[in-house]
C-alpha positions as CSV (number, residue, x, y, z in Angstrom):
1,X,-32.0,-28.0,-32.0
2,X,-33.6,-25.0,-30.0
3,X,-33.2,-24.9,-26.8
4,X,-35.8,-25.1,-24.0
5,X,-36.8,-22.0,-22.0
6,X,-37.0,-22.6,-18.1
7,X,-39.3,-20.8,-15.9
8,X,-38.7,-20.3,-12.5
9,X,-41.5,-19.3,-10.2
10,X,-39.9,-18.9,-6.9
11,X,-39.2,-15.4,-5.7
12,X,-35.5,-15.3,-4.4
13,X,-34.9,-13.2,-1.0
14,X,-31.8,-11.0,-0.4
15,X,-29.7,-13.1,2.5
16,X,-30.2,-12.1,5.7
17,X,-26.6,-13.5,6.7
18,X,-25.4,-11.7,3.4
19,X,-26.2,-8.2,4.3
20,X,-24.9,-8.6,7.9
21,X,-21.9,-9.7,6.1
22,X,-21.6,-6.5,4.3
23,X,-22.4,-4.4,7.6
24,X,-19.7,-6.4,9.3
25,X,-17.4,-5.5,6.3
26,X,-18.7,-1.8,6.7
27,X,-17.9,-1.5,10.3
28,X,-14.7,-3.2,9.9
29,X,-13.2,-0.6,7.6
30,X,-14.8,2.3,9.6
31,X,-12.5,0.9,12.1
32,X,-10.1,1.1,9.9
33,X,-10.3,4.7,9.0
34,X,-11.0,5.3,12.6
35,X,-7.4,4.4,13.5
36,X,-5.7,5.7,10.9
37,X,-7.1,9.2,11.7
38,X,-7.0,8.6,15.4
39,X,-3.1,7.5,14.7
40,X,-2.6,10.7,12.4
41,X,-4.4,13.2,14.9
42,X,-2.5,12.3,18.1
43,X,0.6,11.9,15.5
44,X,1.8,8.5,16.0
45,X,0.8,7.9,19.5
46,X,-2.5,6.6,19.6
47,X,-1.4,4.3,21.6
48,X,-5.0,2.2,23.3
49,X,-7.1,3.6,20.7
50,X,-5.1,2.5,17.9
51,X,-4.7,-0.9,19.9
52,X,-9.2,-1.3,20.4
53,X,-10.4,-0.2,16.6
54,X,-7.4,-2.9,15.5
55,X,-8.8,-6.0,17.4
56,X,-12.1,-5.0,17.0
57,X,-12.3,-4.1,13.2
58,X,-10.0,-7.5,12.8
59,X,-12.5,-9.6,14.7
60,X,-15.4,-7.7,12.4
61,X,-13.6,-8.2,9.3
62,X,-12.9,-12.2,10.0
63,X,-16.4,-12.8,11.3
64,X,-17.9,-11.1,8.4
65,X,-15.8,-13.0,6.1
66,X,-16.8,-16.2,7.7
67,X,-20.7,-15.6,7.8
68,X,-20.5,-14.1,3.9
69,X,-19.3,-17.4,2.7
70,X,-21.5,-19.3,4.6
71,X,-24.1,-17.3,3.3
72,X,-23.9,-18.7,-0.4
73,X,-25.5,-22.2,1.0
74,X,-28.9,-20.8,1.3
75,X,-31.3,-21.9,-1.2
76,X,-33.5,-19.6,-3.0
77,X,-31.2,-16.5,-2.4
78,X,-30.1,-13.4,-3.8
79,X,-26.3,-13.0,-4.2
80,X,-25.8,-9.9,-4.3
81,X,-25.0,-9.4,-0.7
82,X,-22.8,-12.2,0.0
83,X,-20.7,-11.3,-2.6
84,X,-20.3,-7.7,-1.4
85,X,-19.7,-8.8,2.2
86,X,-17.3,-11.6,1.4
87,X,-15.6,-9.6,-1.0
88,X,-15.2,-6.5,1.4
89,X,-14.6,-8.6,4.4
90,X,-11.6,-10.6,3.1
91,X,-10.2,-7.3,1.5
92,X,-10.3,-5.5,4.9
93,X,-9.0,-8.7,6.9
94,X,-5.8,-8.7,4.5
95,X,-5.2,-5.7,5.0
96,X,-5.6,-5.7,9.1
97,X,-3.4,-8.9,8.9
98,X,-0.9,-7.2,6.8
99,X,-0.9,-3.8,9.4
100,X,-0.5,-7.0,12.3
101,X,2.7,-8.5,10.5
102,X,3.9,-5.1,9.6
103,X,4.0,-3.9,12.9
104,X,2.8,-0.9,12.6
């Protein structure tokens, strides 16, 4: 038995909530290299500066995480960019939560 071709006529978008996801991700691990160069300039003691890009790009990388998954809801989307954000979001999260636990 052959099977039946479907047709879909609807054009799908990109998610808006998807690609703000992947800018969050972005800015998160900006932060990221932001401190680590900041921490490896002043040698070690970066001290408030190391302190700001870690809450912020933490913050960044949780809320991106959170509006990427919530982002695969949406009907009639493209998910290209929720994957991307959710994917790089939660990647950058783990590894601010594992600088956090560290101590570093």
């Amino acid at each position: 038995m052959a099977k039946k071709m479907m047709y879909s006529f609807t054009e799908k978008k990109n998610s808006v909530n998807g690609i703000i996801s992947t800018i969050m991700g972005s800015i998160s691990l900006v932060f990221l290299l932001a401190m680590i160069y900041a921490s490896y300039y002043m040698r070690g003691d970066a001290g408030i500066y190391a302190g700001a890009f870690g809450v912020s790009g933490l913050m960044f990388a949780l809320a991106g995480f959170v509006v990427g998954v919530c982002s695969f809801s949406e009907k009639n989307i493209k998910y290209k960019y929720p994957k991307i954000g959710s994917v790089l979001s939660g990647i950058v999260f783990v590894i601010w939560l594992a600088l956090y636990l560290i101590g570093v």
